[in-house]
N, C-alpha and C positions, 0 to 999 in steps of 0.2 A: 517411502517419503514422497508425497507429492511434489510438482511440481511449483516454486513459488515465483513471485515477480516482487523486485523491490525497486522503490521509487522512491527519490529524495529530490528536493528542489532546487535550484540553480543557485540561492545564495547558501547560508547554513541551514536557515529555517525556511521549511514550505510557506505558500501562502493560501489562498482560498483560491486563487485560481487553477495555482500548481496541483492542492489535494482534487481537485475537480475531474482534471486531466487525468490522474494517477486512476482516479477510479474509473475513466473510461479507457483507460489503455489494459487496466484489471481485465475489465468487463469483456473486450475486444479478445484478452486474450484465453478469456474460458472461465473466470471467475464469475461464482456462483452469488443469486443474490445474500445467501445462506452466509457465505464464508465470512469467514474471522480476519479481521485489519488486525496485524500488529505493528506497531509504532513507537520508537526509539524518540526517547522524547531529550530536549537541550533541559540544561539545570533551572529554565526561566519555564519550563513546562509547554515550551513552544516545541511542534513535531520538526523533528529533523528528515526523518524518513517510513516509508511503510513498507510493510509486504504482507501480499496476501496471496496463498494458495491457487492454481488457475488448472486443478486437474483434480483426480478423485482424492476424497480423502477419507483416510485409514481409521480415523478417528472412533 
C-alpha cells in the first residue's frame, strides 16, 4: 500500500481555497500529476475531505 496524504478543511466542508492548498501540500509531498483524489463527500455533495496517494503505486 502506498503511501497517502488526507486533507479536510477547517469548517466541515473544504472550500476553493482550502482544495487549492490540499493539492499543493499533495504535490510538495510526492504526488503525481497521474494520481487519483479520492473524496468523502457531505450528504449536500459538498467535499468534506481528500486523500490522494504521494508514493508508488501498486496499481
Amino acid at each position: 500500500m502506498s503511501p497517502k496524504i488526507k486533507l479536510s478543511g477547517a469548517e466541515k466542508d473544504m472550500t476553493l481555497d482550502e482544495l487549492e492548498e490540499a493539492i499543493k501540500l499533495a504535490r510538495n509531498a510526492g504526488a503525481e500529476g497521474d494520481s487519483y483524489v479520492y473524496a468523502e463527500l457531505s450528504t449536500s455533495g459538498k467535499i468534506k475531505e481528500i486523500s490522494v496517494s504521494t508514493g508508488e503505486r501498486t496499481e
